[in-house]
C-alpha positions in Angstrom: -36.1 -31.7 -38.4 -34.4 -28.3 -37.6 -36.3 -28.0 -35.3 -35.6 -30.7 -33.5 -31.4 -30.2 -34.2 -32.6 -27.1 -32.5 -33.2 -29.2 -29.2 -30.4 -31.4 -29.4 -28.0 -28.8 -29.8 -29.4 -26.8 -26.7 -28.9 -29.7 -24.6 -26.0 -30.2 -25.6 -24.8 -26.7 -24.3 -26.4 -26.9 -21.2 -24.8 -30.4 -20.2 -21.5 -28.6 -21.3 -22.5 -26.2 -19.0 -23.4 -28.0 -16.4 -19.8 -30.3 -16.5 -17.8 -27.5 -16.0 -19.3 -25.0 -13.2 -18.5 -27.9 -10.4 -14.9 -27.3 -12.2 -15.0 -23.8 -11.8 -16.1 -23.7 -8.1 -13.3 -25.8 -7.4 -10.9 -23.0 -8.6 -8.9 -21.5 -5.9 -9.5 -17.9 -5.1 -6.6 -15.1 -6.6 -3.6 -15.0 -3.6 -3.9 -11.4 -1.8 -2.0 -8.7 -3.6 1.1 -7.8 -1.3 1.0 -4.8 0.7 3.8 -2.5 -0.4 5.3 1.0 0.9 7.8 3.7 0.0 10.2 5.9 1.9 12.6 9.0 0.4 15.7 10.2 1.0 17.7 13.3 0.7 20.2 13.3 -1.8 23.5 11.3 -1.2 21.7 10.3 2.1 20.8 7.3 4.2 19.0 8.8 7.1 15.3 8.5 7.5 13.0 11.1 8.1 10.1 11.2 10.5 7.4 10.5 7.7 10.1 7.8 6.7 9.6 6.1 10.2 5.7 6.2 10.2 5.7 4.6 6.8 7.8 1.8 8.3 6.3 1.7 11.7 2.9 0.3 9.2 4.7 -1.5 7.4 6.2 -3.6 10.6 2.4 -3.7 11.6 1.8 -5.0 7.9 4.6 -7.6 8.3 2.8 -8.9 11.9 -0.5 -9.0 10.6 0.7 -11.3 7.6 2.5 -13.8 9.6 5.7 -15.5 8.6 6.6 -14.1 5.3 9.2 -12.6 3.0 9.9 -8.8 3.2 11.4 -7.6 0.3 13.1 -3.9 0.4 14.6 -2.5 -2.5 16.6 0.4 -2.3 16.9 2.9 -5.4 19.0 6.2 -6.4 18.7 8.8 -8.8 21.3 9.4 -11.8 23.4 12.0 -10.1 26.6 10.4 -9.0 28.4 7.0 -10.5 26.7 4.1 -11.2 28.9 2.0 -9.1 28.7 4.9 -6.4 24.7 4.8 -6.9 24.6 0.8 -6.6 26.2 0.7 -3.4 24.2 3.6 -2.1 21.1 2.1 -3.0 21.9 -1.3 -0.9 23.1 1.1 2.0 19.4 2.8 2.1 17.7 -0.7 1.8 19.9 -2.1 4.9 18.9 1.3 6.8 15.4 0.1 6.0 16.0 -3.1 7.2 16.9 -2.1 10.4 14.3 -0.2 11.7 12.3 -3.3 10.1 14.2 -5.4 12.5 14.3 -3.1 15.8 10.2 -3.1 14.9 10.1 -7.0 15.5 10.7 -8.0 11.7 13.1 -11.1 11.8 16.2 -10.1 10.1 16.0 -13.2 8.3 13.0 -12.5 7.0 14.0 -9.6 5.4 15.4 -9.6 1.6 17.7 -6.5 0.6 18.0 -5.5 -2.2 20.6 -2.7 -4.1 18.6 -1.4 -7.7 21.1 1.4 -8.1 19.8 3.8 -11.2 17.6 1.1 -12.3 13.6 1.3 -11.7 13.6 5.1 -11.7 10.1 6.0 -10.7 10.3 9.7 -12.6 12.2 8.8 -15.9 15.2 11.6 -16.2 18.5 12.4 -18.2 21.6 11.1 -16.4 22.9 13.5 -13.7 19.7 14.5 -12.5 18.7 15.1 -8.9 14.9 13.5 -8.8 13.9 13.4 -5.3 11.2 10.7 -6.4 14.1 8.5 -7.7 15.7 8.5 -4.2 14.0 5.8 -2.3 13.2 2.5 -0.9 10.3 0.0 -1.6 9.1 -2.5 0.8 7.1 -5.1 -0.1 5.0 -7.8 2.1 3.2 -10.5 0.4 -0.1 -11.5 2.1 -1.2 -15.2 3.1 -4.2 -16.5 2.0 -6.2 -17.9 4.9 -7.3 -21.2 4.5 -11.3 -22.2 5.2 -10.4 -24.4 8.2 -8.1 -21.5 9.8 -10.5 -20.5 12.5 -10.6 -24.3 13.7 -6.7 -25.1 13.6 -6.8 -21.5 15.8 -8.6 -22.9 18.4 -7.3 -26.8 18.4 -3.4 -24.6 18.4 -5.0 -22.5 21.7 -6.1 -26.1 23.1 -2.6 -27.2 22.9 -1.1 -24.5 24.3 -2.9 -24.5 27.4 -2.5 -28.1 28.6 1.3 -27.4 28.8 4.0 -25.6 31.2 3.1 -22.2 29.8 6.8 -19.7 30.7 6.1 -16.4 31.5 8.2 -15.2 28.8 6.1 -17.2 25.9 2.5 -16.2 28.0 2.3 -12.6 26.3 3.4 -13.7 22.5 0.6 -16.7 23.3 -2.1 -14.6 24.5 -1.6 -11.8 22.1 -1.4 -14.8 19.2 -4.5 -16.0 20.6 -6.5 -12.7 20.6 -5.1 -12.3 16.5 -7.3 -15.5 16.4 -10.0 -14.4 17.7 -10.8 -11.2 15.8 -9.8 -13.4 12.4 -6.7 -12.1 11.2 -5.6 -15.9 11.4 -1.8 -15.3 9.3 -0.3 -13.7 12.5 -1.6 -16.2 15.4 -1.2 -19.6 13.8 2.8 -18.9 12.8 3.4 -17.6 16.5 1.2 -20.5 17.9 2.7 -23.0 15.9 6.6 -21.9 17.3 5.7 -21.8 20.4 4.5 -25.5 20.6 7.5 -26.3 18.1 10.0 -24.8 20.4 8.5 -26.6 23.3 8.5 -30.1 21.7 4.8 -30.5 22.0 2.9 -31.8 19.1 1.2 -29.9 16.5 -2.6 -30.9 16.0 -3.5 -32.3 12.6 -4.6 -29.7 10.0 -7.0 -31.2 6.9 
């Protein structure tokens, strides 16, 4: 007889089992963490130096590989000076941010600003302290998760495009979009793709 329970009980588990890994296959895959990057400043200052630039010259190339997403930059202080001072500082060094974002090709719309003032220190300190980690901006990218059928919607967007009028000024955004495509990083051609057929009124090819 225990025996027996024994049996029952086993299959009992392994139907259990069996019921709920087709349920957790189906579960979608994490989102990609967001790519994120720091600059620093000098104290009381908005000017960015030349390792500032590099950073932001990736983190443009970060923003075009990810296609058509939010930036967020977040502009900080340290506690010398005011709080109110500090504050308005802060949003001064995130707008600098933005614009080299924005001469780099970011849309200035797609750009979120933000003024932390003493908040978020990244070195904890006393107030009236000069910490040249605490004197910076963050800018953060969130990545796009590529769907399984990107590499097909690609290719039927590339179709499109080359049955209409193609204007020379569109022709370099479209091939470069195209090539994106074709070495997989799928979240920058299919955004520039799909405005380019938008903006000429054509279409877009169904996506399941």
């Amino acid at each position: 007889m225990l025996k027996k329970l024994f049996v029952m009980c086993a299959a009992a588990l392994l139907m259990a089992a069996c019921e709920q890994a087709p349920q957790e296959s189906m579960q979608p895959p994490p989102p990609p963490a967001p790519k994120s990057f720091m600059v620093f400043f000098d104290w009381d200052s908005i000017k960015l130096s030349d390792q500032a630039m590099r950073t932001l010259t990736q983190a443009g190339q970060a923003y075009k590989e990810s296609g058509n997403v939010q930036v967020t930059v977040t502009g900080h202080t340290d506690t010398s000076g005011s709080p109110q001072y500090n504050l308005a500082l802060s949003l001064r060094r995130a707008n600098a941010v933005k614009d080299v974002l924005v001469r780099q090709g970011v849309p200035a719309a797609s750009i979120r600003t933000i003024g932390a003032g003493e908040q978020g220190l990244l070195i904890p300190t006393a107030d009236g302290v000069r910490e040249p980690q605490n004197r910076r901006a963050e800018i953060v990218i969130p990545q796009m998760a590529a769907a399984p059928n990107d590499a097909a919607y690609c290719k039927a967007l590339a179709a499109k495009y080359r049955t209409i009028d193609r204007a020379n000024e569109v022709a370099a955004r479209a091939a470069e979009a195209m090539h994106q495509c074709d070495v997989g990083n799928y979240a920058a051609g299919i955004p520039v793709l799909e405005k380019i057929l938008t903006d000429g009124k054509v279409p877009l090819p169904p996506r399941s």
